[in-house]
N, C-alpha and C positions, 0 to 999 in steps of 0.2 A: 463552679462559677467562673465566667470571664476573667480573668483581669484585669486594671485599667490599663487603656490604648498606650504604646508606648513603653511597659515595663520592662525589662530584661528579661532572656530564656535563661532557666538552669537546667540541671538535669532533673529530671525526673529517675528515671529507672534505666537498668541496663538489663536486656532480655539476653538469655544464655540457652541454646537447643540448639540452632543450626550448626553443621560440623566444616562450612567451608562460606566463601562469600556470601551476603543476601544480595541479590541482585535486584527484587522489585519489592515493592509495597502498594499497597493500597485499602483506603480505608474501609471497614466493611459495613452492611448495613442490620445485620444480625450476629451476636447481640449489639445491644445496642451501645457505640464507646471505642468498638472493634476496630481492629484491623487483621488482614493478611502479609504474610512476609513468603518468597520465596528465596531458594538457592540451587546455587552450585549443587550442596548434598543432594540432588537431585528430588526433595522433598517442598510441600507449601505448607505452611502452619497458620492457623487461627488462633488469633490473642483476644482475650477479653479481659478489661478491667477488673481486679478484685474489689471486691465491695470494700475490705477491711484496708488495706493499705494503698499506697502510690501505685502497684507495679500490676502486673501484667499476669493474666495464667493462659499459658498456652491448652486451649480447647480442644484442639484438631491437628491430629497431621497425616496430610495427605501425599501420597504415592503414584504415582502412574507413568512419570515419564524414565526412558533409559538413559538419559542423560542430563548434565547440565537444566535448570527451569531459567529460566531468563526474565518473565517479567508475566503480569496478574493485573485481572481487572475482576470487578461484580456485572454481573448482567440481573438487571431492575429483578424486581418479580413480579408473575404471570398468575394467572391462576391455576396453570400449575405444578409452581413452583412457589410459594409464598414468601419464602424465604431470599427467592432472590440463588442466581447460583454461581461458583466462582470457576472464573476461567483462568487458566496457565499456560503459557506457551515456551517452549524449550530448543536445545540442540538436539535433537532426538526429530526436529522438525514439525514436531505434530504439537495439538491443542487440544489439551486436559478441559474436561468438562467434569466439575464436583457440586452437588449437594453441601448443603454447610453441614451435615453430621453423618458421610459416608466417606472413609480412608480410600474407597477408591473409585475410580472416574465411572459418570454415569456413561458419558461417551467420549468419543477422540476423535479428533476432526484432523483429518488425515490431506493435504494436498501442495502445501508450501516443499518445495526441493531444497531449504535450508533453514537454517534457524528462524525461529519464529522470534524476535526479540522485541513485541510491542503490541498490546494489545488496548483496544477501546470501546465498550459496549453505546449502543446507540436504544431510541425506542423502541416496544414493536419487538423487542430480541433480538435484535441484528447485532452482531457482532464484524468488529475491523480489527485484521490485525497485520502487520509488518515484516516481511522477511529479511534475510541475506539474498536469499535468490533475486530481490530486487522489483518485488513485487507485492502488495497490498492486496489482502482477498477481502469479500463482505459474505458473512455467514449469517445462516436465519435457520436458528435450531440445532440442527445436526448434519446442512448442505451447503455446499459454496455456493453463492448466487452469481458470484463476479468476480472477476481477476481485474484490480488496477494495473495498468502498464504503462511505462514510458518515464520511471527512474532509469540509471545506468548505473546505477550502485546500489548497495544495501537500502534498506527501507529501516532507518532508527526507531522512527518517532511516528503513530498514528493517532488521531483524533475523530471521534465524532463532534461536530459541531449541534448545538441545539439547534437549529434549524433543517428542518427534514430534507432528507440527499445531499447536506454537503459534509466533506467528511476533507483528512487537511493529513500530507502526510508527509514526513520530513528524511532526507537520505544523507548518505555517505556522498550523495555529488552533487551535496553543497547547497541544495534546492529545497522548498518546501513546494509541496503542490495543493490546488484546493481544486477538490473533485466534484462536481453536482452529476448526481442521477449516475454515476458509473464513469463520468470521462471528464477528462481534466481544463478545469478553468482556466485556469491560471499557473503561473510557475511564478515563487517568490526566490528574487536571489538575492543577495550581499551577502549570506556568511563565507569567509574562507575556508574552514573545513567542514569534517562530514556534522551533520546538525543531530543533535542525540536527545532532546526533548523538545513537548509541544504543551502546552497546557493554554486551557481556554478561558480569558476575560470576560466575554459577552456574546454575545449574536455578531457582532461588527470586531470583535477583536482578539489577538490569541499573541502569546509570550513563543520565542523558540528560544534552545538555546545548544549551545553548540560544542565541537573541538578545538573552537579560536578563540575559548574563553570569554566568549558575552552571549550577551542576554538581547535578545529583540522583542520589542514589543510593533505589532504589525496590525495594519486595518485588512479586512476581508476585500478589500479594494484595491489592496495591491502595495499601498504605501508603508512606507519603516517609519514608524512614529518617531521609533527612541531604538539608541544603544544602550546597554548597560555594561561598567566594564569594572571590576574586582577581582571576579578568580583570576591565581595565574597561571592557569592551566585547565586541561579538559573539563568542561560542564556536561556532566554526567544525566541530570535531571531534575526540573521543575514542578515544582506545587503549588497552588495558590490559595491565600486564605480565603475562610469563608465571606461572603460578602465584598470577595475581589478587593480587599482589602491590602493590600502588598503581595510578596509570595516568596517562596525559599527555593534557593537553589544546592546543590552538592556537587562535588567534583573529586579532582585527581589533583587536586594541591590538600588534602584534607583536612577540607573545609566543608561546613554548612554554612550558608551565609543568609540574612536575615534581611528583605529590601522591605523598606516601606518609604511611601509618596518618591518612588524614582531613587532613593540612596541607598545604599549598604549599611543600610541600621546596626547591625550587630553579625561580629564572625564569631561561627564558637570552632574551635580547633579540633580533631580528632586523633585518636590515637590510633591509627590505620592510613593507609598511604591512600587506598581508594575509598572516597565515601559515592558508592553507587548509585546513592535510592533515599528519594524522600516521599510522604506524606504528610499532608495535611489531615486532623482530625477533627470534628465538628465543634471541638470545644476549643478549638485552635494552637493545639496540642501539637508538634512536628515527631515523626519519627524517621529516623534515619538508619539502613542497613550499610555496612562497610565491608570490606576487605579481610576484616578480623573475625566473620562469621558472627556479631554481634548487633545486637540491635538497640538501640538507643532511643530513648524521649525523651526530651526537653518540652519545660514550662513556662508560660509567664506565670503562672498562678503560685501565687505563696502555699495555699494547703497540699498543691500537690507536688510541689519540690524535696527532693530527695534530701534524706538527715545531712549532717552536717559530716558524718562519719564518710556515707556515701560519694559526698560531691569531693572529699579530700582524697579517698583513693584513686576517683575517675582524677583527677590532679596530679596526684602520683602517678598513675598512667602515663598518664601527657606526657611528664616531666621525662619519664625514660626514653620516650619515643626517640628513635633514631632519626632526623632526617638526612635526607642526601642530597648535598648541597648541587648536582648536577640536575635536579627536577627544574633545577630555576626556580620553584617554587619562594625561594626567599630574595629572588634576584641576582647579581653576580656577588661573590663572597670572597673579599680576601684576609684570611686569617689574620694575615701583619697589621694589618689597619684596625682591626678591629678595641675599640673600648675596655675598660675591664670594668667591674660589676657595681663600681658609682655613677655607672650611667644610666643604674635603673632609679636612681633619685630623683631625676629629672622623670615629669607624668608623663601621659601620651598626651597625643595630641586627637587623635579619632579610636573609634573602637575598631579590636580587630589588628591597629600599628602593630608591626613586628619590629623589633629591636635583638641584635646580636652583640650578644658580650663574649669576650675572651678570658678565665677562669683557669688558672692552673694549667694552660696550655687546651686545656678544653673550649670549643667552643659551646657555645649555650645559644637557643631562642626563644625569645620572650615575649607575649603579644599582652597590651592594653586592653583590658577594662574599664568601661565608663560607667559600669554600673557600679563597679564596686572601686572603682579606681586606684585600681591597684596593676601589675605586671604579672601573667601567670605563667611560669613556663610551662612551653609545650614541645619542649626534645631539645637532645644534642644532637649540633651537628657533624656526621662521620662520613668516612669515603662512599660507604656503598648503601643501598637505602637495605632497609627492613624486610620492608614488602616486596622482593622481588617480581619481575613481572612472569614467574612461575606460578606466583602463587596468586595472583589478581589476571593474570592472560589478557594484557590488555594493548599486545602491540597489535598495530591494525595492520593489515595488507591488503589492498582492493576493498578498504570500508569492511572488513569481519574482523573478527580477533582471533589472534593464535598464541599460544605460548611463546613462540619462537619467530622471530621472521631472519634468516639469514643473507649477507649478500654472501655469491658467489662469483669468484672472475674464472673462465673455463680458459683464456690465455693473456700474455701483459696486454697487451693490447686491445682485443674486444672487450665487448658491454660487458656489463658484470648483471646478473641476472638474480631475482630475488627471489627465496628459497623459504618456502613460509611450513609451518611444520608447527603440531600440537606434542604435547608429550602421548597421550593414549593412541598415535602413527603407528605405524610398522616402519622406522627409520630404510627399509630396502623397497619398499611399495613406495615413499615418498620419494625417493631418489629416482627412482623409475620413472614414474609420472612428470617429475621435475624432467628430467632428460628428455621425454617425448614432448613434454607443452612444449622446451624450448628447441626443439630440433638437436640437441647436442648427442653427440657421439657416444653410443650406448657403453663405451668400453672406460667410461667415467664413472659407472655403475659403483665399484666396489668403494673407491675414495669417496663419492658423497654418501655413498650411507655409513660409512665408518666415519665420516666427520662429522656426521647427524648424533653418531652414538657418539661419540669423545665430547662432543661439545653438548651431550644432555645428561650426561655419566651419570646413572643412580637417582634420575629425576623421578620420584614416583607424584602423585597430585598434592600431595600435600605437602612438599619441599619449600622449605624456605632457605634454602642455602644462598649464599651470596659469591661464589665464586665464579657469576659470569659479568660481563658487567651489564651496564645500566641498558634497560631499553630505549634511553633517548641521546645516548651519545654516537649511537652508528660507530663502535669501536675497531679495529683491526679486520683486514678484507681475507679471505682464505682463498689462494689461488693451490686449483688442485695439481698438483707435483712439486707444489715448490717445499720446504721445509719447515716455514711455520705453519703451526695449526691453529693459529690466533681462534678465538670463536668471534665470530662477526655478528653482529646485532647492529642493524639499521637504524636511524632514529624511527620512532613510532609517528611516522607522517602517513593516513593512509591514503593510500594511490586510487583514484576513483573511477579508473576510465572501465569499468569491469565492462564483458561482452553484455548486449542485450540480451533477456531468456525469452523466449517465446513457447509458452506451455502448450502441447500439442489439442487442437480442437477438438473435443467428441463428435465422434459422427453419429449421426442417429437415424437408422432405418424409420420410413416413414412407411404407418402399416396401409395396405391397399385401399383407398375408398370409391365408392360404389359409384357409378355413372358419371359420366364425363363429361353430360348437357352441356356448353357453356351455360353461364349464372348472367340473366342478359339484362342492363341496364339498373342501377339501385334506383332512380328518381322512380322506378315502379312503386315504390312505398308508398300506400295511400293512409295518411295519417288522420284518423276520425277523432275527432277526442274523446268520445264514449269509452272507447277502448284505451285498457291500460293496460293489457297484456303486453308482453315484451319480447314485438317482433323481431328484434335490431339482432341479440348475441345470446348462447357464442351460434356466430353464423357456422355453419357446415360445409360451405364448397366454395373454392375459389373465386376471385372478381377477376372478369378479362373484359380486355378492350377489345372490342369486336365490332365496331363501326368498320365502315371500309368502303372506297369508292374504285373499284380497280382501274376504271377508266383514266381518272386524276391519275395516279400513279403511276398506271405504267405510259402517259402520258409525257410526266416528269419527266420518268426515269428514260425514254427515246431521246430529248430535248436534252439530257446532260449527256448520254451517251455521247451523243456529236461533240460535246466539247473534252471527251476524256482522251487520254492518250493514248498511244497504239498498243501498250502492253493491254491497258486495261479497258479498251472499246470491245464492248459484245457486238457477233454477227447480228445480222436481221434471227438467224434460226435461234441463234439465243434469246434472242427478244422474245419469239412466239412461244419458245419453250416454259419462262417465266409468265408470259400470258396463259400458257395450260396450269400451272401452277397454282397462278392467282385464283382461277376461277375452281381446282380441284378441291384447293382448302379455304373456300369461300362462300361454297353449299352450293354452288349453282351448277357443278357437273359432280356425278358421281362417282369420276374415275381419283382412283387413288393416285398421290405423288410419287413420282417413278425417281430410284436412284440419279437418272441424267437432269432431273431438273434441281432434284437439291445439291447436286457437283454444281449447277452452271449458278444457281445463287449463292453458293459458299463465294463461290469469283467476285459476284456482286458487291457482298456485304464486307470484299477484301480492298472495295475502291478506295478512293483517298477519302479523307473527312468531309473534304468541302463540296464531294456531292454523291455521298454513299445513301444520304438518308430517305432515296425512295427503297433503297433495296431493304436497307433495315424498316421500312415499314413492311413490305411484302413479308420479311423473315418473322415481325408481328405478328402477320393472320397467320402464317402457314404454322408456327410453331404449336397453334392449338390444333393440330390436327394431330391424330394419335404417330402417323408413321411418322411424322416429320418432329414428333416431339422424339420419338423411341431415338432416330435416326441420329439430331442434335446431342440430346442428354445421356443417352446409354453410355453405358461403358468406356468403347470406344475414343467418341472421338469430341466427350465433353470438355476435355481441360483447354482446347484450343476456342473453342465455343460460350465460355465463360469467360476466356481472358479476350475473346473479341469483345464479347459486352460489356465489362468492365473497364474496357478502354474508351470506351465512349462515356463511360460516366468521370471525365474529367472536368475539374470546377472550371476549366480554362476552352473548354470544347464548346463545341455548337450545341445550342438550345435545342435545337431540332434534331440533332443526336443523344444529347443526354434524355430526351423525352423518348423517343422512340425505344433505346433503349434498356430503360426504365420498364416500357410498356410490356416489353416485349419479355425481361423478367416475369414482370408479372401473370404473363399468359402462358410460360412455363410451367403453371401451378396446377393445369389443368388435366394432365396425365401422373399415372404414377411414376412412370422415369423419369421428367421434367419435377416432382414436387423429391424425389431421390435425388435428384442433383442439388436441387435448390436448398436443402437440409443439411447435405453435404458441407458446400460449401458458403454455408449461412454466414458464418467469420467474415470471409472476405468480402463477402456481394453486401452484406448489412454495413461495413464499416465503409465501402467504398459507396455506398447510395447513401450516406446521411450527408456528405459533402455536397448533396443537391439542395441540402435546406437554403443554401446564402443565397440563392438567386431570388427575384422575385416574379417568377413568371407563377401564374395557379396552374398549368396546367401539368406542370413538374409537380409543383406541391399535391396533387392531387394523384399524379401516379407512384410517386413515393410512400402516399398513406395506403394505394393501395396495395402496395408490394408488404409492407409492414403490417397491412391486413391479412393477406393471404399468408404472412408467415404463423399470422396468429391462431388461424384457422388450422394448419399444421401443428402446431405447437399445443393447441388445445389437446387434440388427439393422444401426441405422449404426453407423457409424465415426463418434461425434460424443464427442470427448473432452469439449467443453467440459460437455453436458448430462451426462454423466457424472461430471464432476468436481464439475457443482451435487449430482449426487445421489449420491455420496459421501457430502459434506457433511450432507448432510438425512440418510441412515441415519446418521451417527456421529452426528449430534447429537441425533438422538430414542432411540437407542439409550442414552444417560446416561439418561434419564429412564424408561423402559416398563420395566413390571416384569411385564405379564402376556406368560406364556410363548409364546400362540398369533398374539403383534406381533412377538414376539422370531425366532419362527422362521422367518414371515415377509420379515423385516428380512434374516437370512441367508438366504433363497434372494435376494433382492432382491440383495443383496455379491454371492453367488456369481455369479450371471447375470452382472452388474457388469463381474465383473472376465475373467469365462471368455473366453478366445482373445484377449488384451488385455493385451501384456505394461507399457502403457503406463500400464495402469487397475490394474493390480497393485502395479506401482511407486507409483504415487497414494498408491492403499489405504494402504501402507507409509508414506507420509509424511505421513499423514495420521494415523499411529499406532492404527488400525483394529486390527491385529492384538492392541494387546495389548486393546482395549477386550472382543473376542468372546471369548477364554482362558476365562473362567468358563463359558460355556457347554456346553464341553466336555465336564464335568463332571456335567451335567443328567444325571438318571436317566429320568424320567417329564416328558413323555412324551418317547418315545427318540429324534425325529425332532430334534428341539434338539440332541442331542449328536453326533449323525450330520451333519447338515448342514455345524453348524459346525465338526466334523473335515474334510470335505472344503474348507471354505472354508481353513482354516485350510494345510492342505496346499497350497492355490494361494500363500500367502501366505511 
């Protein structure tokens, strides 16, 4: 049962299995009551309620990664899957896929280049999850569909939002981002450091919270409703009650902290320096993993509150706990001043109040109770903390964590350069690398890796010794030749400026297809309504623009000649040379395009912007012609050929160059060299044509859908989810913006092809919230091919 609103948490239970930190939680949906915990011990356990008592029996535990587990979510259940099945993501950089009653992974989702620390299941089985590498993927199944890009630091914190395609994800450089359909909406700033949780209010709203110690609470529109400010130190991660009813935070002051209506209702203390990881449970149950490999639940409910026995040793715990007055955690501390032990006569004043007394030369601290009102202690205060950050690795460099982050000065006077280092390194491979990132002088080699070992002496992973000091004072600096050996530890500020990653494109051979007709005119559609067969997708052969007036053009193109400059004026013989041209790859002579004339239009299509675009129309027709596609797209001499048409697709360029070529893409498609290039280099030519959507001309919008077509019509062919999943994205998101009907219809034959015999790419569509985006078109009257297509699309859907 509930308890009434308002009550105080106590403990419930303390869960005892994991051999090193828990790092994530999350509550499960089988059985029912559950939760998941992972760790450090590189293992995830399943807890289920015992029927007889308060506490907990560990169910399950699961095995798969080589390293560190980092954080867990459930993905819903399918049919088939009933159960629902639980995902993990680790330092070992991959993502554990488990069954709830199989020790080991059904599969492993292999493609993040570093830790995976954040995962978020969405509908549909799409899975999001968060790297170091600095990059966000979306999975569907057992395949990556997408790579988020355009953090510059880690990736902490990812979310699905209940609203289909948008997905929210929060980094090390201080940003949260909100993604629709694969590319980023928006970017939310105010925190100061790196943001380390995200949890979701509503459809319009989501909590982050951070390394600057608050809490935000934020509209999906961009605006910071609220601060929230308590912890005094790292906020590790947020949960919210059910019914968005308040929500609880943990951090690196060791603390859970308990907000409702906007306040700090209640702090419960721990006895661990890191409290990692909270959830929420359905019955409003909180559990919390820490530093101490222990796992915790607190109650409001009186039946399920731990005996009296129970809650006085978690008491005694507290009471020994060491803290160290350098966390800041208690504020600045000076012993001399401090009260002696009638000053806990006097009550608090809020829950949570810490109070220090001075005891037989011992310091002591003491935190307020309003439920029970009274002072509980929860540690002495001593020089150096507990929890070393050996044993929690929580100093940051560049937004990751290392055991170690060192400075080093290589002379008095230059930079001093930061030395970041795990214990499971090779102290002489780290030194090495340290020396070539910063250009220094190889012959430093032996002194940084002998000061790597002196300053980590006998660390094996499970040390908690306390002979280095603290990770947040930035202690004594190590210049190599001088005579001390101080061990230097930075404070833990992480640095965010890390390199952009850009994951290399797959290229995908497109297999041969059969006749090169041009595919001439779509308005040929004759739409009867008798017929309900479904002529529209997946279409089979390329759309080109194959209209042509040679006369108008090479017309033009004499009339600008006269006004181009002397490098760039063609003779008369060039002139007629491009008139055998036009007319060779325009059907009306049947002599093939001779090398001299595609050299004297390369010159052409090399003119300035402001009057190249007869030549790029001619470069249009000739390109559907086989020799002049082989010529353009082979091997050769395609990268100069690409990056001329892609410079015309600038949002700041002529209309009559962005369209031509546009066009002139899409008549690439028409050969198999031209549809090998265009495959090729899909990445760039798709991310550089969707910046055609902002204009409002149609007849851009119109060669865009059908470049986006012709890609689909490729894409049908392989089995290439991932090009598929870019070009999802690019229909849905030029689809917001086209208003004329003959891009729109387009756009759905491009979806249906898409998605036809592809139950993977359906599912996408679906989670990409595609479906309800086409609904209106449904509804189109005129012309009738709009409303036909997108019934049949919509029936795949």
């Amino acid at each position: 049962a509930m308890a009434g609103e308002g009550g105080a948490y106590h403990l419930r239970c303390s869960l005892l299995g994991h051999g090193q930190d828990v790092r994530g939680l999350t509550r499960g949906l089988f059985p029912e009551g559950s939760f998941v915990s992972v760790s450090r011990d590189r293992t995830a356990r399943l807890w289920a309620p015992d029927g007889l008592n308060r506490g907990f029996t560990e169910m399950h535990c699961m095995s798969g990664h080589s390293n560190f587990v980092s954080c867990v979510c459930i993905i819903p259940p399918s049919d088939l899957y009933p159960r629902g099945l639980i995902a993990t993501g680790g330092n070992d950089h991959n993502i554990c896929i488990f069954t709830v009653d199989s020790p080991a992974p059904l599969y492993v989702l292999k493609g993040h280049k570093n830790t995976v620390c954040s995962l978020s299941s969405g509908k549909f089985g799409t899975l999001l999850s968060g790297s170091w590498d600095t990059t966000a993927k979306v999975w569907l199944n057992d395949r990556c569909m997408m790579t988020l890009q355009g953090h510059t630091a880690a990736i902490w914190a990812v979310k699905i939002l209940p609203e289909q395609g948008l997905m929210l994800t929060g980094s090390a450089d201080k940003t949260i981002k909100l993604w629709k359909a694969g590319r980023c909406e928006r970017t939310f700033t105010g925190h100061e450091d790196c943001v380390r949780g995200l949890a979701i209010l509503s459809e319009m709203e989501f909590l982050s919270c951070a390394n600057d110690a608050s809490v935000r609470r934020w509209q999906i529109s961009g605006e910071c409703l609220q601060v929230y400010y308590g912890h005094t130190n790292y906020i590790y991660s947020i949960s919210v009650f059910p019914q968005c009813k308040g929500f609880v935070t943990t951090g690196e002051d060791r603390s859970l902290r308990i907000w409702k209506q906007g306040q700090c209702a209640q702090t419960i203390r721990l006895p661990a320096q890191s409290v990692w990881c909270c959830c929420v449970l359905d019955n409003g149950d909180i559990v919390v993993g820490a530093s101490d490999g222990i796992i915790r639940v607190f109650t409001e409910s009186l039946e399920r509150t731990a005996s009296a026995e129970e809650i006085q040793a978690f008491e005694n715990e507290l009471s020994q706990a060491s803290i160290d007055p350098k966390t800041g955690d208690l504020g600045d501390i000076n012993a001399d001043d401090l009260p002696g032990r009638e000053h806990l006569k006097e009550p608090g004043t809020r829950d949570g109040q810490t109070r220090l007394i001075k005891d037989n030369g011992k310091v002591e601290a003491y935190q307020w109770s309003v439920s029970e009102g009274r002072w509980i202690k929860i540690g002495d205060v001593v020089g150096s903390s507990g929890a070393t950050q050996q044993t929690s690795g929580k100093v940051l460099f560049e937004g990751k964590e290392y055991d170690y982050v060192f400075t080093i000065d290589v002379n008095e006077s230059g930079p001093s350069y930061k030395l970041p280092y795990n214990i499971t390194d090779d102290p002489w491979l780290t030194a090495y690398n340290f020396l070539q990132k910063n250009d220094l002088n190889p012959m430093f080699l032996d002194q940084v890796a002998k000061f790597i070992m002196d300053n980590t002496k006998g660390q094996t992973l499970l040390s908690t010794s306390d002979q280095f000091s603290d990770p947040f004072t930035g202690a004594g600096r190590y210049v190599p030749g001088s005579s001390s050996g101080s061990s230097a530890m930075p404070a833990a500020d992480p640095f965010t400026g890390a390199g952009r990653y850009v994951p290399g494109s797959a290229s995908n051979a497109v297999p041969p297809v059969g006749g090169v007709d041009p595919y001439t005119g779509m308005g040929a559609y004759q739409s009867a309504a008798a017929k309900v067969e479904n002529i529209y997708f997946p279409k089979k052969d390329a759309v080109t623009f194959d209209q042509a007036n040679p006369t108008q053009i090479l017309g033009k193109l004499k009339e600008l000649n006269g006004s181009a400059t002397e490098e760039h004026k063609l003779t008369e013989d060039d002139l007629i040379i491009l008139e055998k041209l036009l007319s060779a790859t325009c059907n009306t002579s049947a002599e093939t395009p001779t090398a001299q004339q595609l050299e004297t239009l390369w010159r052409a299509v090399n003119w300035p912007e402001d009057i190249v675009f007869p030549a790029l129309d001619i470069l249009r027709l000739s390109v559907r012609h086989p020799t002049v596609n082989e010529n353009f797209c082979s091997e050769k001499d395609h990268v100069q050929f690409i990056i001329l048409l892609l410079k015309f697709l600038n949002p700041k360029g002529k209309q009559a160059n962005q369209l031509l070529a546009l066009r002139a893409l899409c008549n690439c498609f028409v050969s198999q060299a031209g549809q090998k290039l265009m495959m090729e280099q899909r990445d760039e030519i798709m991310t550089q044509a969707i910046e055609m959507k902002s204009g409002n001309n149609k007849n851009i919008h119109i060669a865009l859908a059908t470049l986006t077509l012709n890609y689909a019509v490729c894409l049908h062919k392989v089995n290439n989810i991932e090009g598929k999943a870019q070009c999802l994205s690019v229909i849905s998101t030029v689809m917001e913006v086209v208003q004329d009907l003959e891009a729109i219809f387009r756009l759905l034959v491009a979806l249906g092809t898409l998605i036809s015999d592809d139950t993977n790419a359906v599912q996408l569509a679906k989670s990409l919230g595609v479906d309800s985006q086409i609904k209106k078109y449904a509804s189109v009257s005129e012309p009738a091919k709009v409303n036909e297509c997108c019934r049949f699309v919509l029936n795949l859907l």
